[in-house]
Chimera marker file (.cmm) of the C-alpha trace (Angstrom):
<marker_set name="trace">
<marker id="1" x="-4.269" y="-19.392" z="-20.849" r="1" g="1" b="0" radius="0.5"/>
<marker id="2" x="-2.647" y="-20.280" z="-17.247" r="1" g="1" b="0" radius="0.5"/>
<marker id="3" x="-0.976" y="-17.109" z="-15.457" r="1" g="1" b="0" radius="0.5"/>
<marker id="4" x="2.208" y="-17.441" z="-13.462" r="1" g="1" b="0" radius="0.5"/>
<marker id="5" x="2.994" y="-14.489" z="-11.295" r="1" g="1" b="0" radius="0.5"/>
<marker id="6" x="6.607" y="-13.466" z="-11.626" r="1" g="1" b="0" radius="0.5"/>
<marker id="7" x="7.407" y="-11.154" z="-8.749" r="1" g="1" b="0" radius="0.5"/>
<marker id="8" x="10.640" y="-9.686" z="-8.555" r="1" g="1" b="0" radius="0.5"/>
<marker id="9" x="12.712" y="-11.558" z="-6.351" r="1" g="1" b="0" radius="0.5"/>
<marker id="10" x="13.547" y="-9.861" z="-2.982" r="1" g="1" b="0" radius="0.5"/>
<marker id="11" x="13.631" y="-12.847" z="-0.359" r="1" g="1" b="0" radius="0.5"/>
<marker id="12" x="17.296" y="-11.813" z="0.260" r="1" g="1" b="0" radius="0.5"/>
<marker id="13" x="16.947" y="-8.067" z="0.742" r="1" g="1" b="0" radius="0.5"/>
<marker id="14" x="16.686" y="-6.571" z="4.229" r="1" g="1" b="0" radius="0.5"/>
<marker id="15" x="15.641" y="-3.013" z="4.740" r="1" g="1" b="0" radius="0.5"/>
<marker id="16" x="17.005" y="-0.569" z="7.359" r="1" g="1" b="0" radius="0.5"/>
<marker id="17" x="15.001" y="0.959" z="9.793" r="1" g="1" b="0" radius="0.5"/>
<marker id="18" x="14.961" y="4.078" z="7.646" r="1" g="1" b="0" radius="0.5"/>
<marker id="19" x="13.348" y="2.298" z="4.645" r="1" g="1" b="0" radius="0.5"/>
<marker id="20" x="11.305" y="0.757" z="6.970" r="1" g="1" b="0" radius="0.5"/>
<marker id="21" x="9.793" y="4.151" z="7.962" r="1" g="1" b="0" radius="0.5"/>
<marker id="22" x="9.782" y="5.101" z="4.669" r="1" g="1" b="0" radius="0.5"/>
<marker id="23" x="7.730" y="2.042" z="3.971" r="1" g="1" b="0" radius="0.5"/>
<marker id="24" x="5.203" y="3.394" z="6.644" r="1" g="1" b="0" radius="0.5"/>
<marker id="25" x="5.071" y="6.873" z="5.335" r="1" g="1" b="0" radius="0.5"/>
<marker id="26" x="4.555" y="5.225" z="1.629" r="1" g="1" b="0" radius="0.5"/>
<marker id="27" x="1.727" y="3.107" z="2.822" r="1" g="1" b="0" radius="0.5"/>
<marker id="28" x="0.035" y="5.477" z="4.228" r="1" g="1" b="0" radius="0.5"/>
<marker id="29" x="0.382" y="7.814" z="1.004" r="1" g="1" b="0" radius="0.5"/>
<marker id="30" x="-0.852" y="5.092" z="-0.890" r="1" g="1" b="0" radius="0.5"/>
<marker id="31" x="-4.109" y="4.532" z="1.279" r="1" g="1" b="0" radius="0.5"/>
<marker id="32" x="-4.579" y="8.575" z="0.796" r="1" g="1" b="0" radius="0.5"/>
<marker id="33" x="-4.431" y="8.411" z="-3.032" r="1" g="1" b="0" radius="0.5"/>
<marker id="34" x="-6.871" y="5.376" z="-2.988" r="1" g="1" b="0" radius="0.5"/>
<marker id="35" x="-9.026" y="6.880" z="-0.892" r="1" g="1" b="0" radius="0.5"/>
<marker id="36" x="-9.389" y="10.557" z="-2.882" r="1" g="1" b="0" radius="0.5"/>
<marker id="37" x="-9.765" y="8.272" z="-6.150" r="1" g="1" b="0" radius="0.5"/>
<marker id="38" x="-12.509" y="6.847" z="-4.819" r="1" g="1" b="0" radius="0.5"/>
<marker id="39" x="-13.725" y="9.746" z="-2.772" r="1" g="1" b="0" radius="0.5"/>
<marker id="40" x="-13.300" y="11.952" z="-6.603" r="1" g="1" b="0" radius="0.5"/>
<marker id="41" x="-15.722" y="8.583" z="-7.533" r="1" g="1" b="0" radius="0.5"/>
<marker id="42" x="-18.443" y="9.367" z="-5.714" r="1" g="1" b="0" radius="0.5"/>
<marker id="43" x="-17.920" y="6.250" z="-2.813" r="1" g="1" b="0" radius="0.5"/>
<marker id="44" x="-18.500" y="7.692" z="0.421" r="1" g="1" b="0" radius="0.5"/>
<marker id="45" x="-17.857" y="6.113" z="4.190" r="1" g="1" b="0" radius="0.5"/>
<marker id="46" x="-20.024" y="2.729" z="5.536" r="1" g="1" b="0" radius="0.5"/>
<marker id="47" x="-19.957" y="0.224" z="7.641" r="1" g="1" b="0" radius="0.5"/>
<marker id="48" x="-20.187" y="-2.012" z="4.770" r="1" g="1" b="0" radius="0.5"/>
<marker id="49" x="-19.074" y="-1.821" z="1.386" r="1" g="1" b="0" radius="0.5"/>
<marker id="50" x="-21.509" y="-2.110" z="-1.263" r="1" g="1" b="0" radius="0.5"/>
<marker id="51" x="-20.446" y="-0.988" z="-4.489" r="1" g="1" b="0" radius="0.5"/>
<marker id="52" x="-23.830" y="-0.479" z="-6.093" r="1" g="1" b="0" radius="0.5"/>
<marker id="53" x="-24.292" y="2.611" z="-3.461" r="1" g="1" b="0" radius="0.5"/>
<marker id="54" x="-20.360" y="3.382" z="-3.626" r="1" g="1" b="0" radius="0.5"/>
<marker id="55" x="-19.749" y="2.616" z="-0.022" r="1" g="1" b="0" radius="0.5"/>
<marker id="56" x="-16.933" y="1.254" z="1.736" r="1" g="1" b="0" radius="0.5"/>
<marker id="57" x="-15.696" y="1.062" z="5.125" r="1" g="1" b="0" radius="0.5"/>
<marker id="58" x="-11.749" y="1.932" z="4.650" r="1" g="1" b="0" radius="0.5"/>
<marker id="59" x="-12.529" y="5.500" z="3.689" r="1" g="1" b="0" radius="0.5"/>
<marker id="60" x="-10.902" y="6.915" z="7.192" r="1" g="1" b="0" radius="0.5"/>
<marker id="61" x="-7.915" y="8.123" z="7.709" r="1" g="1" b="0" radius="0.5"/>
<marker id="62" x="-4.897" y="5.413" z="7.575" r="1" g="1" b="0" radius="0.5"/>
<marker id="63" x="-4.507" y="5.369" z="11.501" r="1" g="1" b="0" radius="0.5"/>
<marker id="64" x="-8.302" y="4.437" z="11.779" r="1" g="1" b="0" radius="0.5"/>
<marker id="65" x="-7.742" y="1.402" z="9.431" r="1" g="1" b="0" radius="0.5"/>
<marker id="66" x="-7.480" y="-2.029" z="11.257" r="1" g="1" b="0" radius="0.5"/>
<marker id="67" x="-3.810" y="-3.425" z="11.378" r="1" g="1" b="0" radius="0.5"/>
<marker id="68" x="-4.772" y="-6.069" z="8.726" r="1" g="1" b="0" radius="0.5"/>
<marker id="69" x="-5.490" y="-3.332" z="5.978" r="1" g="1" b="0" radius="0.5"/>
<marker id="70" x="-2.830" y="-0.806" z="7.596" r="1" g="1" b="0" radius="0.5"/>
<marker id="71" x="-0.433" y="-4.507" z="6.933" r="1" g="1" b="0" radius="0.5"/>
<marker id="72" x="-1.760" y="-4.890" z="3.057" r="1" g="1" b="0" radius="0.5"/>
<marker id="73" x="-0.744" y="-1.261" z="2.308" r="1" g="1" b="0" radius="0.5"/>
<marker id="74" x="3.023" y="-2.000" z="4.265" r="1" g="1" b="0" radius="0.5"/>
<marker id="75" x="2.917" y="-5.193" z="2.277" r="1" g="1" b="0" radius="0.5"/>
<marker id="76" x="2.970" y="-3.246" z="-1.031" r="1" g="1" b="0" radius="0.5"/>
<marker id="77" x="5.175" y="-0.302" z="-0.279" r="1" g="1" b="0" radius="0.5"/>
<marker id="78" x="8.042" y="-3.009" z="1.571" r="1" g="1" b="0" radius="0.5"/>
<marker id="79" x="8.088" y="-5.184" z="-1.534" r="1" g="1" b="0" radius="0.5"/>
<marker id="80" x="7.981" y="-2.005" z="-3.720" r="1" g="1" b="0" radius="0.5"/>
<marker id="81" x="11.232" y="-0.764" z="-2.100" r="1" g="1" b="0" radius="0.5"/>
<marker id="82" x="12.361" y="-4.503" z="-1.907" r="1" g="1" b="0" radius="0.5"/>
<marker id="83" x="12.201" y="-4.341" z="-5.676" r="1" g="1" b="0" radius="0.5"/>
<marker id="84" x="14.203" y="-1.436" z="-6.277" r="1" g="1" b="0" radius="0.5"/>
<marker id="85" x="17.043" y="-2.647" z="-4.611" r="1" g="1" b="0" radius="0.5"/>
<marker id="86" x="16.719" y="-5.740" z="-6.358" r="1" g="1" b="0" radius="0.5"/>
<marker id="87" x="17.071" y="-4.614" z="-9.711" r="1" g="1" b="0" radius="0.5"/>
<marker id="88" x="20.137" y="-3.068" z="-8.257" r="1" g="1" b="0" radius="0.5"/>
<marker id="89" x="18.965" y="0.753" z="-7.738" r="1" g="1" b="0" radius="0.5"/>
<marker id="90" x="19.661" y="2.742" z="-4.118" r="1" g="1" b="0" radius="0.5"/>
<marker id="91" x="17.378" y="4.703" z="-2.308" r="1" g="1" b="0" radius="0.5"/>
<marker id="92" x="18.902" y="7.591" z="0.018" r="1" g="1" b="0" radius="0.5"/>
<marker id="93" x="17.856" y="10.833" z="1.651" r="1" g="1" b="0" radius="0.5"/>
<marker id="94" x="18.669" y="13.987" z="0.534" r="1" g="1" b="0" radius="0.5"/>
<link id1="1" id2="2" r="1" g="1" b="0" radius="0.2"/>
<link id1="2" id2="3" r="1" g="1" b="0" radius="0.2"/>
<link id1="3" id2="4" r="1" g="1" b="0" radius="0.2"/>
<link id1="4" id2="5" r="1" g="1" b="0" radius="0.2"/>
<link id1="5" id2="6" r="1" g="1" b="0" radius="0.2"/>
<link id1="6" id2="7" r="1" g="1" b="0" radius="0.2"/>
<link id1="7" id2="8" r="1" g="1" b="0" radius="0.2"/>
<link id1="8" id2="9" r="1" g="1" b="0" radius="0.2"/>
<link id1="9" id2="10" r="1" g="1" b="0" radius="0.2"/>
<link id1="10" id2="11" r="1" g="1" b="0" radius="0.2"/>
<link id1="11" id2="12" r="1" g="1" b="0" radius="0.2"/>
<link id1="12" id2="13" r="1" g="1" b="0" radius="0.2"/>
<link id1="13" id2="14" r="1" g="1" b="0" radius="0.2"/>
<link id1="14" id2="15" r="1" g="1" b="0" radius="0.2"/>
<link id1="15" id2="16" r="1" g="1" b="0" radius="0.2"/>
<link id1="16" id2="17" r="1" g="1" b="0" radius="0.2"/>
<link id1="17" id2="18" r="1" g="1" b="0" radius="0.2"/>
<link id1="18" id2="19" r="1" g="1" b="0" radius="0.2"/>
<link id1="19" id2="20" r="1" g="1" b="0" radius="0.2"/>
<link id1="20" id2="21" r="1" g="1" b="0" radius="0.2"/>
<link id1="21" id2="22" r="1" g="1" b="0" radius="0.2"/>
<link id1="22" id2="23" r="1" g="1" b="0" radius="0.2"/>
<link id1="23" id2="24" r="1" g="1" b="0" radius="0.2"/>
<link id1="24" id2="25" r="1" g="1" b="0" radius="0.2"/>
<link id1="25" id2="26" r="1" g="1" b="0" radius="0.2"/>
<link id1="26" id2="27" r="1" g="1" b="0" radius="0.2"/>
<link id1="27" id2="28" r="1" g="1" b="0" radius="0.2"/>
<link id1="28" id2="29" r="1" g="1" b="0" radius="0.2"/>
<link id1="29" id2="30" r="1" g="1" b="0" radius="0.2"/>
<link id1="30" id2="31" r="1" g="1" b="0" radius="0.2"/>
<link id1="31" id2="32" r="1" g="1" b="0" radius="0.2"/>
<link id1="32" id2="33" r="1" g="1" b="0" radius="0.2"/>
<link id1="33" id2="34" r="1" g="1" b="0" radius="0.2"/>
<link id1="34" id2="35" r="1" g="1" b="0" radius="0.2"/>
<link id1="35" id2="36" r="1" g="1" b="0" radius="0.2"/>
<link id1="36" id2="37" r="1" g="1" b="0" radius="0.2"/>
<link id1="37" id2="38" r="1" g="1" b="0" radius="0.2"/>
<link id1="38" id2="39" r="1" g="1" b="0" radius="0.2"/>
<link id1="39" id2="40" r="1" g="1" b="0" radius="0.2"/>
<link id1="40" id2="41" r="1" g="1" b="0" radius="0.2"/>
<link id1="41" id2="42" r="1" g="1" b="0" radius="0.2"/>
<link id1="42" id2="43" r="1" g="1" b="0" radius="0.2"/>
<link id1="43" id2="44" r="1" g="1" b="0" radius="0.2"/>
<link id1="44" id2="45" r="1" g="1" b="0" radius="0.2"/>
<link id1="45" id2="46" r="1" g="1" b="0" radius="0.2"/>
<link id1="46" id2="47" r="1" g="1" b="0" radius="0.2"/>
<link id1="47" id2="48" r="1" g="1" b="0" radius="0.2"/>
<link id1="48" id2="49" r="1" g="1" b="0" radius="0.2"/>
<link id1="49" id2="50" r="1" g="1" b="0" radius="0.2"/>
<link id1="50" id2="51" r="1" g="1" b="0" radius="0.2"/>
<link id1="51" id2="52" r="1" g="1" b="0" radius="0.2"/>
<link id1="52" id2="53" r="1" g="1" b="0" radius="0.2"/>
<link id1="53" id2="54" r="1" g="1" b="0" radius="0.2"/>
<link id1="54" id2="55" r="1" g="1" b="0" radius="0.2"/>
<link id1="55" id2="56" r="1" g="1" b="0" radius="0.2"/>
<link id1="56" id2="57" r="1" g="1" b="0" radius="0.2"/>
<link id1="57" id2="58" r="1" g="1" b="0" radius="0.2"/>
<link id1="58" id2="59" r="1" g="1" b="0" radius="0.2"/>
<link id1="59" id2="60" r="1" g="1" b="0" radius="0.2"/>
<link id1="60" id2="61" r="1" g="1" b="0" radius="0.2"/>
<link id1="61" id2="62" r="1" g="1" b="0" radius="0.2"/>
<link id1="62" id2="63" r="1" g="1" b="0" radius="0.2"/>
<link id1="63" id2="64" r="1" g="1" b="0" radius="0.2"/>
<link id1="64" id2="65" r="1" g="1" b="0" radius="0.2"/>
<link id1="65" id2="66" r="1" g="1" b="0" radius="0.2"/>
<link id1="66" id2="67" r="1" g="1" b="0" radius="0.2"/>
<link id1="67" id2="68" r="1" g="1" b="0" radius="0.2"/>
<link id1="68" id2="69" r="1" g="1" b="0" radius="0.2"/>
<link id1="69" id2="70" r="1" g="1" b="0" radius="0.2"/>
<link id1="70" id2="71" r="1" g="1" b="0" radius="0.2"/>
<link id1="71" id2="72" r="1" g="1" b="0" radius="0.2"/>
<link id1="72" id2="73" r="1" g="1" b="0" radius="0.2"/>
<link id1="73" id2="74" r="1" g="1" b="0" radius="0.2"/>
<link id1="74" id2="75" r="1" g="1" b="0" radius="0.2"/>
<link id1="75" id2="76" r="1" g="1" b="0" radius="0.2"/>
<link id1="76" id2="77" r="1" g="1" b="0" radius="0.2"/>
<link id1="77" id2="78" r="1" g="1" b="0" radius="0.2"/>
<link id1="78" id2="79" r="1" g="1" b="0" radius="0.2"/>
<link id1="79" id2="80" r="1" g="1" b="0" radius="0.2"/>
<link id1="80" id2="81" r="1" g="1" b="0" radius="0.2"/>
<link id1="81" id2="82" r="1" g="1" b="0" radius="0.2"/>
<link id1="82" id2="83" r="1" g="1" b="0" radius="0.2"/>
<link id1="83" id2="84" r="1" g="1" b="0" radius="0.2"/>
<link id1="84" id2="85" r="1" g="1" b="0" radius="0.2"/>
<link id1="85" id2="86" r="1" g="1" b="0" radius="0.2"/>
<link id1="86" id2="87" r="1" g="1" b="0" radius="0.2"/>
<link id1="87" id2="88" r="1" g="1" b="0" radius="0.2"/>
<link id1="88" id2="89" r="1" g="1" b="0" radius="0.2"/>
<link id1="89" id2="90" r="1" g="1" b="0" radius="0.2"/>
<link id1="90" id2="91" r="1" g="1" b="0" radius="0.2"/>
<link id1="91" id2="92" r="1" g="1" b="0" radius="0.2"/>
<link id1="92" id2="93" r="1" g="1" b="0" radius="0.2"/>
<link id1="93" id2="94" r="1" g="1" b="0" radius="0.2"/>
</marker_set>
């Protein structure tokens, strides 16, 4: 069996600044609700992860994280909203 990863296609869609923030404050959310999944787990804080003693280092608060895990969450959340308006669907503010 080969898999071929079908994404959504968003190369054309540009977000405002607003969905951009919203893109932030999504990312971040998402960190949180990794982080009490795991936390709910039993993993706990280290310098290292090791998953036989349910350690890893990205359980901190989503300002601590370095810029390249802060920029995987963003990743997510930016296509997320990328894909919405793709399949043709709006996004405003109440």
């Amino acid at each position: 069996m080969t898999y071929n990863p079908r994404p959504i296609p968003t190369e054309g869609i540009r977000l405002s600044g607003d969905l951009l923030a919203l893109g932030e404050i999504l990312a971040e959310n998402a960190h949180d609700l990794w982080a009490q999944r795991r936390l709910s787990e039993g993993w706990s804080p280290g310098e290292h992860r090791d998953d036989f003693r349910h350690k890893h280092p990205n359980l901190v608060p989503y300002k601590d994280l370095s810029e390249t895990e802060k920029e995987y969450d963003r990743m997510i959340t930016v296509q997320t909203l990328r894909a919405i308006i793709a399949l043709g669907y709006t996004i405003e503010k109440k």
